[in-house]
C-alpha positions as CSV (number, residue, x, y, z in Angstrom):
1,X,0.0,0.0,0.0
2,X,2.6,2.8,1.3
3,X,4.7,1.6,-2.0
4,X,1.7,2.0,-4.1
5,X,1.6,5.9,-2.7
6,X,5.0,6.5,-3.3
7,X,5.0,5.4,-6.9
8,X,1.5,7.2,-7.3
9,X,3.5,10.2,-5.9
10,X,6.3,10.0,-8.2
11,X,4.1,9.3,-11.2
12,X,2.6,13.0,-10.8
13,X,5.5,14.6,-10.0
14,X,7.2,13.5,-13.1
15,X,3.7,15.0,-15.0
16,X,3.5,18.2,-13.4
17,X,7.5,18.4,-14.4
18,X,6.9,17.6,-18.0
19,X,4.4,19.6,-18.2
20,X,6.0,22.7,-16.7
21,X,9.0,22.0,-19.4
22,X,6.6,22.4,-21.9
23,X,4.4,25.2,-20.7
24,X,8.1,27.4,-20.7
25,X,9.0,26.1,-24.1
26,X,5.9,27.4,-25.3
27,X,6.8,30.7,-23.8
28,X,9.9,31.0,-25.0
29,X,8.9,30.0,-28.5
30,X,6.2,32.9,-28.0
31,X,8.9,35.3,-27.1
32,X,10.7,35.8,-30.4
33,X,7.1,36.1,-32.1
34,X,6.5,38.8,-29.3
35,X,9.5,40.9,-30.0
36,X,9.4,40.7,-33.8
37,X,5.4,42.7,-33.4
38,X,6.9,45.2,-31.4
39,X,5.8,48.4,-32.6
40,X,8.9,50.9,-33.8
41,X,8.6,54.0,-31.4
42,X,9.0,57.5,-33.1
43,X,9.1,60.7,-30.7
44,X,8.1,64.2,-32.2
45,X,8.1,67.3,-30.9
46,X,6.1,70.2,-32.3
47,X,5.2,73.7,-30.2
48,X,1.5,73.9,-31.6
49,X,-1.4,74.8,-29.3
50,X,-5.0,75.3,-29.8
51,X,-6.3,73.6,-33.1
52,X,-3.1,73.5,-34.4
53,X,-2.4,70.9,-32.1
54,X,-5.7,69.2,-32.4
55,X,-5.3,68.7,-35.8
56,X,-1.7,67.3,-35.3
57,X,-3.0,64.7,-32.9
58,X,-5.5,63.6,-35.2
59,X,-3.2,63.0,-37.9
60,X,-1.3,60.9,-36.0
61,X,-3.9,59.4,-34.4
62,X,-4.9,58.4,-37.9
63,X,-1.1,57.3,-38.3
64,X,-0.9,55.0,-35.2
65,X,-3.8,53.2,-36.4
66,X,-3.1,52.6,-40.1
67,X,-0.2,50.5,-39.3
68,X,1.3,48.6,-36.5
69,X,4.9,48.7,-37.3
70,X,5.8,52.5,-36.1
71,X,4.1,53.9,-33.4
72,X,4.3,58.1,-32.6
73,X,4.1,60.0,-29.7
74,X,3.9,63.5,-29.8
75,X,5.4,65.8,-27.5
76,X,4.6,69.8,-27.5
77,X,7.5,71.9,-26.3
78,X,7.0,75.8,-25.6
79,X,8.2,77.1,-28.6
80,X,10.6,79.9,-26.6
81,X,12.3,77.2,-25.3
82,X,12.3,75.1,-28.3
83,X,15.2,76.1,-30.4
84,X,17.7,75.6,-27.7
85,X,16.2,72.0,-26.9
86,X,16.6,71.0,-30.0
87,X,20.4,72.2,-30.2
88,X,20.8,71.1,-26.7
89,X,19.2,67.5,-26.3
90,X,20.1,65.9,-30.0
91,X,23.7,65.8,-30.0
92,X,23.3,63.9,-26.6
93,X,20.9,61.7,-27.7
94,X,17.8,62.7,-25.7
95,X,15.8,64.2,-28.5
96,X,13.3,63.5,-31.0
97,X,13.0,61.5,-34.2
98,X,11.5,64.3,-35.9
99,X,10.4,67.7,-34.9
100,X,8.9,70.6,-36.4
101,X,9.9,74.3,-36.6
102,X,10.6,77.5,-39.1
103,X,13.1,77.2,-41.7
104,X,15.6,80.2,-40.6
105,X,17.4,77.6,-38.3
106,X,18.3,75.3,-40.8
107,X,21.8,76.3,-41.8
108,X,22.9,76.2,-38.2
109,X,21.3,72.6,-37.3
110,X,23.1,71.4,-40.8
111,X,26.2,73.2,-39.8
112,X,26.5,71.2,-36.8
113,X,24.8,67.9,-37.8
114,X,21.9,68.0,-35.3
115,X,19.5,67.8,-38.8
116,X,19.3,65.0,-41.4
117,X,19.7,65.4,-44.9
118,X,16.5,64.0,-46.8
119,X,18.0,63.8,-50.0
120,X,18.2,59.9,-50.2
121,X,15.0,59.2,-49.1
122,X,13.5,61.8,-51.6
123,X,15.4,60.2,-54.7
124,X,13.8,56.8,-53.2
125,X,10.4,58.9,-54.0
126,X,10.2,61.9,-55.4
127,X,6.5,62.2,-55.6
128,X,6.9,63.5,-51.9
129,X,7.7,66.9,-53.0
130,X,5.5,67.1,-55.8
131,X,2.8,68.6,-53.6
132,X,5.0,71.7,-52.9
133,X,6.1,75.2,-54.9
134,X,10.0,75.7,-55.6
135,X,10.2,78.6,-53.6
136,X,9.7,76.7,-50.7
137,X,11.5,73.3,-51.3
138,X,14.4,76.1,-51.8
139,X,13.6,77.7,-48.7
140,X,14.4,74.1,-46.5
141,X,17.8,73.6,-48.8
142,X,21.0,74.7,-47.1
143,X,24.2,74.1,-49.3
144,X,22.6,71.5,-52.0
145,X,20.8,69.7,-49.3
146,X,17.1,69.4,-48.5
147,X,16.7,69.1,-44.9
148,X,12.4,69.8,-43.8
149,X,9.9,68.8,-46.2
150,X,7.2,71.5,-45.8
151,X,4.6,71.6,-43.6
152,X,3.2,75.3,-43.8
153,X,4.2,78.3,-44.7
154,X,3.5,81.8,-42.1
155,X,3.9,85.3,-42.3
156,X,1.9,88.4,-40.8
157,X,-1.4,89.8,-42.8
158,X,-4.0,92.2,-41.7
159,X,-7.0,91.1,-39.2
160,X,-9.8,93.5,-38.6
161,X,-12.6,93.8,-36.2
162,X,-15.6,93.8,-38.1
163,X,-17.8,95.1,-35.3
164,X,-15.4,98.3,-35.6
165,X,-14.5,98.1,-39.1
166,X,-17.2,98.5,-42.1
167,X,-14.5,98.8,-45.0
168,X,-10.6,97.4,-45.3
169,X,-8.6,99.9,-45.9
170,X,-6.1,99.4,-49.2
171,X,-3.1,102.0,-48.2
172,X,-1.2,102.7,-45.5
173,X,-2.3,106.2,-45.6
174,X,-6.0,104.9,-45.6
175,X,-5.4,102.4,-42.4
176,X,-4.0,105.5,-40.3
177,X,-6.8,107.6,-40.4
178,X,-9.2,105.1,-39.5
179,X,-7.2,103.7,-36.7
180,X,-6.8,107.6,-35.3
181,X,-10.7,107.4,-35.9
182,X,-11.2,104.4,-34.1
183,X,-8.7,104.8,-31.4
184,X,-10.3,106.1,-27.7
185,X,-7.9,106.3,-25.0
186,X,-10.0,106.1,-22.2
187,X,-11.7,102.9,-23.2
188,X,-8.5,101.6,-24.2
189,X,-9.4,100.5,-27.5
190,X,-7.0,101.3,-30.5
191,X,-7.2,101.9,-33.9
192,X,-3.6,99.3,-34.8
193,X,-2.4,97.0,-32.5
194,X,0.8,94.4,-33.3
195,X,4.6,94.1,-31.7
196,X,5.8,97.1,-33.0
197,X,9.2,96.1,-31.2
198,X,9.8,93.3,-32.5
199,X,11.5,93.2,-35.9
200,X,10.1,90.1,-37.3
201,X,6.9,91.9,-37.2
202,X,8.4,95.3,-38.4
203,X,10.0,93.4,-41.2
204,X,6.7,94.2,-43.3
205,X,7.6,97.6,-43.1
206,X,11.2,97.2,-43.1
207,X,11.0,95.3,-46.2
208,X,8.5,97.8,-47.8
209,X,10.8,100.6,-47.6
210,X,13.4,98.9,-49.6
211,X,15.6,97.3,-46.8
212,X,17.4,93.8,-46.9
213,X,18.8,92.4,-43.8
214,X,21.7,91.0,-45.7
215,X,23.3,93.0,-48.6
216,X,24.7,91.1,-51.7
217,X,27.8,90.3,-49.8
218,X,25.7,88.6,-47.6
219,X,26.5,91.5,-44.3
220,X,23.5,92.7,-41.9
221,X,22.6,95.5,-43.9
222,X,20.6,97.8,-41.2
223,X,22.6,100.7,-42.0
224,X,21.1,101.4,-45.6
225,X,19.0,104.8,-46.0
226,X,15.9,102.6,-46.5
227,X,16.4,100.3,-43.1
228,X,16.8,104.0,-41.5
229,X,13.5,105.6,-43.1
230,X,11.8,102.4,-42.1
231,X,12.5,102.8,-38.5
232,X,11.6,106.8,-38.8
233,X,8.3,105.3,-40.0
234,X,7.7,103.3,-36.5
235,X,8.6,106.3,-34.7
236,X,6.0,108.3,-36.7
237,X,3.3,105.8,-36.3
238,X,4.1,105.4,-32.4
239,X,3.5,109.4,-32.2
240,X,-0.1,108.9,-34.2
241,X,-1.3,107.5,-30.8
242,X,-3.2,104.6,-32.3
243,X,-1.3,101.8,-30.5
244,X,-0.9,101.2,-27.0
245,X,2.6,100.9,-25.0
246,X,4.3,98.1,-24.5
247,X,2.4,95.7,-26.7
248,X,3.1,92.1,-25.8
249,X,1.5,89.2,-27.8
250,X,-1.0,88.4,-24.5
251,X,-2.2,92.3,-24.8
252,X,-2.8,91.8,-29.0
253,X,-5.2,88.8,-27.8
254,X,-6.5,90.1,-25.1
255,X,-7.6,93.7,-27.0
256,X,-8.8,91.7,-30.0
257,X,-10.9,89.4,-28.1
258,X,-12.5,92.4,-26.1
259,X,-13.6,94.1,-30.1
260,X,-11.1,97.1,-28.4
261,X,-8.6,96.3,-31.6
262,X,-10.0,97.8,-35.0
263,X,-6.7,96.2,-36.7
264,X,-4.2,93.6,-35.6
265,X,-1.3,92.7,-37.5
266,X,-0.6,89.0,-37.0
267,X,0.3,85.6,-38.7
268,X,-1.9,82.0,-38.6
269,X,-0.9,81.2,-35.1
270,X,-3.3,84.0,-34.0
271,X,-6.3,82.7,-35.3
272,X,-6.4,79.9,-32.8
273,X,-6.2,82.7,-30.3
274,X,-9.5,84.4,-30.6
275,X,-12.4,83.7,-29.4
276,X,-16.0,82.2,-30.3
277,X,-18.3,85.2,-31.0
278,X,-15.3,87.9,-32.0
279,X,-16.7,88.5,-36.0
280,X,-13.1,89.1,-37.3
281,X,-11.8,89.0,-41.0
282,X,-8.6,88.7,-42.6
283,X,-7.3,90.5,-45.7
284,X,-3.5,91.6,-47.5
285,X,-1.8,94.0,-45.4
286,X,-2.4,97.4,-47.3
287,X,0.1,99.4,-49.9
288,X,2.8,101.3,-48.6
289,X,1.9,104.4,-50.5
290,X,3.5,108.0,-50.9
291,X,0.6,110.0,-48.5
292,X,1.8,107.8,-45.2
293,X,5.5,107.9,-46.4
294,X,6.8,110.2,-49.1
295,X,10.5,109.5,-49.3
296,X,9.7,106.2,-50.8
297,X,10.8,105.3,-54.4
298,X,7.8,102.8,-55.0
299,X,4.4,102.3,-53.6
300,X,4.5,98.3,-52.7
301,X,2.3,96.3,-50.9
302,X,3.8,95.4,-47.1
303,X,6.1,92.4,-47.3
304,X,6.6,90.6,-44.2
305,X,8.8,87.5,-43.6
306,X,8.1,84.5,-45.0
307,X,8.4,81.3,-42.7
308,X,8.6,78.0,-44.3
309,X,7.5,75.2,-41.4
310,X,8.8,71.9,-42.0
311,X,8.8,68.5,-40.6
312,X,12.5,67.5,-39.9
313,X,14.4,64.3,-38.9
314,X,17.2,64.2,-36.4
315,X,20.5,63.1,-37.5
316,X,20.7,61.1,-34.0
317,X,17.3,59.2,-34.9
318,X,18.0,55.6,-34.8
319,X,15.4,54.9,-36.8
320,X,15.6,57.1,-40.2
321,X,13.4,54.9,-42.3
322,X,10.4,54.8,-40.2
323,X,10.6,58.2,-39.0
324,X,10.6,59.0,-43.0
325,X,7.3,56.9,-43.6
326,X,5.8,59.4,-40.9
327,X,7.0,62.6,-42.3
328,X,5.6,61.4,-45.8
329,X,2.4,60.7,-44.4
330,X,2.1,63.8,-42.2
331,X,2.7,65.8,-45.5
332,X,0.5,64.0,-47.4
333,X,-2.6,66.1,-49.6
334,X,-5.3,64.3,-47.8
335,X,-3.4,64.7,-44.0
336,X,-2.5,68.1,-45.0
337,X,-6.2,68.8,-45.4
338,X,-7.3,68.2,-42.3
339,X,-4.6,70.1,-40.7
340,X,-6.0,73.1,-43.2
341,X,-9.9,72.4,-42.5
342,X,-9.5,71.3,-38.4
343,X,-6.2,73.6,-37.1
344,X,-6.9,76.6,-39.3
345,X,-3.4,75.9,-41.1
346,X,-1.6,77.5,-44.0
347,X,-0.4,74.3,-45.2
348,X,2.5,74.3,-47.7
349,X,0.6,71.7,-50.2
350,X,-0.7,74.2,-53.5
351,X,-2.9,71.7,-54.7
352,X,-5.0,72.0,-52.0
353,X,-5.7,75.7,-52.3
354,X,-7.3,74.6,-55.9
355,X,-10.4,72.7,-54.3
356,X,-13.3,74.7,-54.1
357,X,-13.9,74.0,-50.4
358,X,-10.5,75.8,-50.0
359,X,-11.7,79.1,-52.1
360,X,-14.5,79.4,-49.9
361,X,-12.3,79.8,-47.2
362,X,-11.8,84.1,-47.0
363,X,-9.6,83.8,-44.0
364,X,-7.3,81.0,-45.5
365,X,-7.0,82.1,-48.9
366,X,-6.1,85.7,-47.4
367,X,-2.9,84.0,-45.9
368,X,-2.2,82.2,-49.2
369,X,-2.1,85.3,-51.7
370,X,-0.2,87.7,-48.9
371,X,2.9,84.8,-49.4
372,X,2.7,86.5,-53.0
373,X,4.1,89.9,-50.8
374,X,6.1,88.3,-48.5
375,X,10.3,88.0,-48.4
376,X,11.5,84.6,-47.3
377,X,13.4,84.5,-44.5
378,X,17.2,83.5,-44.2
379,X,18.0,80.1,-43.6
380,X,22.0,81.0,-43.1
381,X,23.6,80.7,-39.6
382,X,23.9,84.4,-39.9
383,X,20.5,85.0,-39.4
384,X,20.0,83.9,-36.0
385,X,23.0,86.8,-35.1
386,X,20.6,89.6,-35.6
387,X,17.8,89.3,-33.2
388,X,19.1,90.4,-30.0
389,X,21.1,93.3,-31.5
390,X,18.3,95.1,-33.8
391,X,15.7,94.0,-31.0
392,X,17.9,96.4,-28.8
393,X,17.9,99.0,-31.6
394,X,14.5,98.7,-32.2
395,X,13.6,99.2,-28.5
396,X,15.3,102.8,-28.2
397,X,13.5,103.8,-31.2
398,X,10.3,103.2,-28.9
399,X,11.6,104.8,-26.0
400,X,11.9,107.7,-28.1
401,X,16.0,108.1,-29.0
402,X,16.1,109.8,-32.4
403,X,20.0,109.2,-33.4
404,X,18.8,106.5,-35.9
405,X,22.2,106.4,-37.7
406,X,24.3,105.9,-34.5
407,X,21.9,103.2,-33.3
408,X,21.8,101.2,-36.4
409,X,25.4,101.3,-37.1
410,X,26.3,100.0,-33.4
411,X,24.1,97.4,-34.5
412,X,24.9,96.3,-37.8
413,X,28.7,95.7,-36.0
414,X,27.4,93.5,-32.8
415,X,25.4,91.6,-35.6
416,X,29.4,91.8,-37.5
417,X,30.9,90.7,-34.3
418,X,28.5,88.0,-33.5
419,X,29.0,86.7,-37.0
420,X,33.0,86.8,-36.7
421,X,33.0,84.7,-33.1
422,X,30.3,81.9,-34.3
């Protein structure tokens, strides 16, 4: 009997034994199955808010679940800080696949290998930049090399309140006296509000008046008579009294949204900034024309910068090919659409601006014809050494100095000295 026990014993123990070998050798024939589904990861980082954003996470919502080889996430970084992140946390390693940002920092990030070149990818398919005009596949080049493929393009155009406005005004001249007319003090509402010291947004002017920030040569040109009588020209509209002091971008929002700004110059960005029930419109900023300025040679319409904004790849990224599949698909026509219909984009895709849908659109199609008067922007390494110094130029202009000259030219030689040390 007890030997019956024992052998019953040693009987089950020898099961459960096999048994647990093959249970494990199930699991470990599972495992290389397991790791071969394993999704690619592919980081981005983007500094969109409002419906901008929304839109972005749709699209790659609609990205994640087409496939199940690559997998995004997103990551929206505050686009002061961005810049620097980007040139901080590559080289080490810690940054994205892709990211998305202006153009004018392209030379640098080439310069220093923190960007990859597309080049290959795009002889694999050129359709991908079929979508796109010259000017701004040129825009995201730098020395023969295409690093971005475009995403939208941005510069500044005219919004007006139409509770305050009845009639856009087509000159300069024309805008001035119905800002003075629609400009009360005491209420604080103003007849023009915009950054009026900051120079990307006084480039319209800037550029209207006949100045380049870069002469032939390729120096900072801020000494020319035209870059002078352009900053004369802020000085004069500061003394017409139709702006407020010390205008800030949350001030430009916060005006428009209480109907106490008759005209706001801004780009894109802002449209995700006002609020439901504001009855806005956007047009062309006006013609410079001889009654508001008569030194000028040429009446021309105002011609701000032109920002290309392109989806990039990091040179670090360890995984180039997927992170290409996503920048194709982000840039697609029917993707780029929904960025243009949900987050109120200027998307870089021409075709698009052809659909009917898309000519309806007053606001949209605004943006698309002021490119027409716009100036692209640099994409050298020398134009990230003029900010700080005309910024500094531009804010004793507003504090009322009058030695233009003298100002400018201590300016164009930080920018000089900047350029020497890089």
């Amino acid at each position: 009997m007890k030997k019956g026990i024992i052998s019953l014993f040693i009987v089950i123990s020898l099961t459960l034994s096999i048994w647990s070998c093959k249970k494990e050798e199930k699991r470990e024939a599972a495992a290389p199955k397991a790791q071969q589904t394993q999704a690619t990861k592919i980081v981005l980082w983007h500094s969109y808010r409002g419906t901008e954003k929304d839109a972005l996470d749709k699209v790659i919502k609609n990205f994640n679940e087409s496939q199940k080889d690559i997998q995004v996430e997103s990551l929206p970084i505050p686009y002061d800080a961005f810049a620097d992140k980007i040139t901080a946390a590559i080289p080490r390693g810690h940054g994205p696949d892709v990211f998305i940002f202006a153009h004018d920092r392209l030379g640098d990030w080439a310069i220093s290998k923190i960007i990859e070149p597309l080049d290959l990818f795009v002889q694999e398919d050129p359709s991908i930049v079929d979508s796109f005009s010259n000017s701004h596949i040129k825009s995201l080049s730098y020395k023969g090399s295409l690093y971005g493929i475009p995403m939208a393009f941005k510069s500044t155009a005219l919004f007006y309140n139409k509770k305050l406005v009845n009639k856009v005004p087509e000159t300069v001249s024309e805008m001035i006296e119905m800002a003075k007319r629609l400009t009360d003090q005491k209420k604080e509402t103003y007849g023009l509000v915009y950054e009026a010291g900051n120079f990307y947004f006084h480039s319209a002017w800037y550029h209207s008046f006949g100045g380049r920030v870069f002469d032939q040569e390729n120096k900072p040109d801020f000494t020319s008579k035209e870059s002078v009588e352009s900053f004369k020209f802020l000085t004069y509209l500061l003394k017409q009294k139709i702006m407020p002091e010390e205008i800030t971008s949350t001030l430009v929002t916060s005006l428009f949204n209480q109907n106490k700004a008759a005209f706001v110059i801004n780009g894109p960005w802002f449209l995700g900034e006002i609020e439901k029930g504001v009855d806005y419109g956007v047009t062309l900023l006006p013609v410079l024309d001889k009654k508001a300025a008569s030194g000028i040679k040429e009446e021309k319409r105002l011609m701000p910068f032109l920002t290309i904004e392109a989806i990039i790849m990091s040179a670090k990224s360890e995984h180039k090919k997927e992170a290409f599949k996503l920048i194709k698909y982000i840039t697609s026509d029917n993707q780029s659409l929904i960025r243009l219909r949900e987050g109120n984009q200027t998307v870089a895709n021409i075709k698009l601006y052809e659909q009917e849908e898309v000519k309806k659109d007053p606001v949209i199609m605004a943006f698309f014809e002021q490119q027409k008067y716009s100036i692209p922007m640099e994409n050298t390494p020398e134009m990230r050494m003029i900010w700080t110094p005309i910024q500094m130029a531009i804010s004793k202009f507003i504090r009322g100095e009058t030695n233009y000259q003298e100002i400018l030219k201590n300016a164009n030689q930080e920018i000089n000295n900047y350029i020497e040390r890089k």
